[in-house]
C-alpha positions in Angstrom: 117.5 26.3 107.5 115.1 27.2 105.5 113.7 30.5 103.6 111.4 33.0 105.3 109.5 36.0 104.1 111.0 38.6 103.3 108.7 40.8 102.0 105.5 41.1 99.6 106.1 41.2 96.2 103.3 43.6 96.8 105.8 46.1 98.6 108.7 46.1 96.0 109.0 49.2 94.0 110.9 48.9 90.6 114.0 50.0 90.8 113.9 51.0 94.6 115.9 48.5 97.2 114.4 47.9 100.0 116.0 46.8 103.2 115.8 43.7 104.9 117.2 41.7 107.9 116.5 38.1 107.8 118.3 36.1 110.6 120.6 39.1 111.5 121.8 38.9 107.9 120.6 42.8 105.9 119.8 42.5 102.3 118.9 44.9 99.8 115.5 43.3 97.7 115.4 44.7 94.0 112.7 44.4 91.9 114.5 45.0 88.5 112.4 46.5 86.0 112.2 43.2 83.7 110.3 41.7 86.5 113.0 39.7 88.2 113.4 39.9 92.1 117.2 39.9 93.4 118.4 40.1 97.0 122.1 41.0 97.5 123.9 41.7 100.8 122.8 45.1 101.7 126.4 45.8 102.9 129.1 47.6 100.5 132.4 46.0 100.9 134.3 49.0 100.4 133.1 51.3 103.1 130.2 49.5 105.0 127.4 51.7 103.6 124.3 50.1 103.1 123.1 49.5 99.3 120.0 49.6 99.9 120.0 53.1 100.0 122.2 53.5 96.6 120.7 53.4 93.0 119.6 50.9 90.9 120.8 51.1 87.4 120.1 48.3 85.1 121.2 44.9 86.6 123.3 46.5 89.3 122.9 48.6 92.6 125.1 51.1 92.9 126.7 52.5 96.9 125.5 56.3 97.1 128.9 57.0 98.8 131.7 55.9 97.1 130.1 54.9 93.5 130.7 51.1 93.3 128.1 49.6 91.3 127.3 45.5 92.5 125.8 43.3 89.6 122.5 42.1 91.3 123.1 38.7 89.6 126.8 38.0 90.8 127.1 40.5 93.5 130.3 41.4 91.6 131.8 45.1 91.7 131.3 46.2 88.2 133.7 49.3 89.4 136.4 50.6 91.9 136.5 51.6 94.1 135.2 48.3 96.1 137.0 44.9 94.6 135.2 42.3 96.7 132.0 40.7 96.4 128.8 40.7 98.3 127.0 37.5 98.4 123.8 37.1 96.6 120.6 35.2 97.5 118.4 32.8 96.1 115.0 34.2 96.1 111.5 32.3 95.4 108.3 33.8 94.7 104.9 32.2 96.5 101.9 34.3 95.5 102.6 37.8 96.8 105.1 36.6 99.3 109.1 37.2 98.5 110.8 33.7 100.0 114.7 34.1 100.7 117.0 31.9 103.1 119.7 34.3 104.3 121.9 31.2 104.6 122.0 30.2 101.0 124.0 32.2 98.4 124.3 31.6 94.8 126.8 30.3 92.9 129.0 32.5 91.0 
């Protein structure tokens, strides 16, 4: 597969996710406020509440419910209570479009 438009750079708001579905697979989009663009599964792992709706603080994005903030690089908790993961995407940058391929994750 290969990546697909997510969104325009154009549309990113610093420190705002902003919800995507790209092959059935939702993503939370972060422009960070050094510039960089992250996508991380938009799905907390320790209560299925989407991130994109949480706060971004830093390098992470934290879940509005429960308080588990996800490094936007690793997709690692950085606190309880979630433990687990969510998987992070490998994003490219063409002009104003933001390129991701829901089926490739980083390595971490």
């Amino acid at each position: 597969m290969s990546a697909h438009r997510a969104c325009g750079l154009s549309e990113l708001e610093q420190d705002t996710p902003l919800r995507v579905e790209l092959d059935g697979v939702p993503m939370a989009v972060v422009l960070d406020s050094a510039g960089e663009v992250h996508a991380i599964g938009d799905t907390c792992t320790h209560g299925e509440i989407s991130l994109s709706e949480g706060f971004v603080e830093g390098d992470t994005l934290e879940c509005w419910a429960h308080g588990s903030a996800f490094s936007l690089r690793t997709g690692i908790p950085q606190n309880l209570p979630a433990y687990e993961p969510v998987p992070v995407y490998v994003v490219d940058i063409d002009g104003d479009d933001v390129l991701i391929d829901p089926t490739v994750t980083k390595e971490v």
